[in-house]
C-alpha positions in Angstrom: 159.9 -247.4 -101.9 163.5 -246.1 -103.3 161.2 -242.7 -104.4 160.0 -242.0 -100.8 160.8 -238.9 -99.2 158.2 -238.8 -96.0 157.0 -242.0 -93.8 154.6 -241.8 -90.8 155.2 -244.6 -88.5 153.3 -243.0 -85.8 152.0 -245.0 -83.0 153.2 -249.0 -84.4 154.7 -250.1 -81.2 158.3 -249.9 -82.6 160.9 -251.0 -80.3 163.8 -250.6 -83.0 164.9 -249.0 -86.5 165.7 -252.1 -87.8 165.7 -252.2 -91.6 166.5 -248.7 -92.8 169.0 -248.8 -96.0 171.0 -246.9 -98.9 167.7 -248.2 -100.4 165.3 -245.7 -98.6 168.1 -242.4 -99.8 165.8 -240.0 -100.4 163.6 -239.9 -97.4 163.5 -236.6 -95.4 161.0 -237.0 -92.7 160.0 -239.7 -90.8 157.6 -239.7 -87.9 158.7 -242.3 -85.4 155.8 -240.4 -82.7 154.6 -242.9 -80.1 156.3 -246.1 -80.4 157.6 -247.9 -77.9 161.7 -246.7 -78.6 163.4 -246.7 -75.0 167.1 -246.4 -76.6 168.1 -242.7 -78.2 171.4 -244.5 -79.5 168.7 -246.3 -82.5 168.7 -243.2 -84.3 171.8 -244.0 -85.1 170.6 -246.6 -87.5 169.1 -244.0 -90.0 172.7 -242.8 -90.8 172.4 -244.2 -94.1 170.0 -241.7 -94.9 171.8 -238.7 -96.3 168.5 -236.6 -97.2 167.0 -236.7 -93.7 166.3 -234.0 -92.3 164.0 -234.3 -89.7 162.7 -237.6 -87.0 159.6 -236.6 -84.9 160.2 -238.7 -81.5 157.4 -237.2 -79.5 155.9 -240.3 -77.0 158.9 -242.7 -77.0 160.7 -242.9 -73.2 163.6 -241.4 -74.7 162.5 -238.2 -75.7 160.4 -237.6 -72.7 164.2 -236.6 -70.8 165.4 -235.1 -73.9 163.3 -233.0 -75.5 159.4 -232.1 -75.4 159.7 -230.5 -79.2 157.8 -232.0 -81.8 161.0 -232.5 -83.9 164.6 -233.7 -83.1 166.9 -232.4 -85.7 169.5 -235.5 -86.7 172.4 -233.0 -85.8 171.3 -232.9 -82.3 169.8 -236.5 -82.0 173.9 -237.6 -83.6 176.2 -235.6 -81.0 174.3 -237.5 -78.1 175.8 -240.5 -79.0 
């Protein structure tokens, strides 16, 4: 998976964002939409992505009080924290 730019983990009950590495570099979108994420501070874990661009967090009790957008932009998602 080192060549993947875009992953859809839409609706897998995800609770953290455990596991992201150098290893996954090149990703630039990743849809995170309807998991089970309570805590905004696990974006955090996807700092060692530098390509990403983009996290859709639509449907997760976090982003319910922070944003009803389709798309959290990683600058905005980072100062929160």
């Amino acid at each position: 998976m080192v060549q993947l730019t875009t992953l859809h983990l839409r609706e897998n009950q995800l609770e953290s964002l455990e596991g992201f590495s150098e290893a996954n570099a090149k990703l630039q979108y990743i849809n995170l939409r309807g998991n089970n994420i309570t805590d905004v501070k696990e974006v955090n874990k996807l700092k060692c992505l530098p390509l990403l661009r983009a996290i859709s967090l639509n449907g997760n009790e976090f982003s319910i009080a922070i944003s009803q957008s389709a798309v959290i932009l990683l600058g905005v998602v980072f100062s929160l924290t």
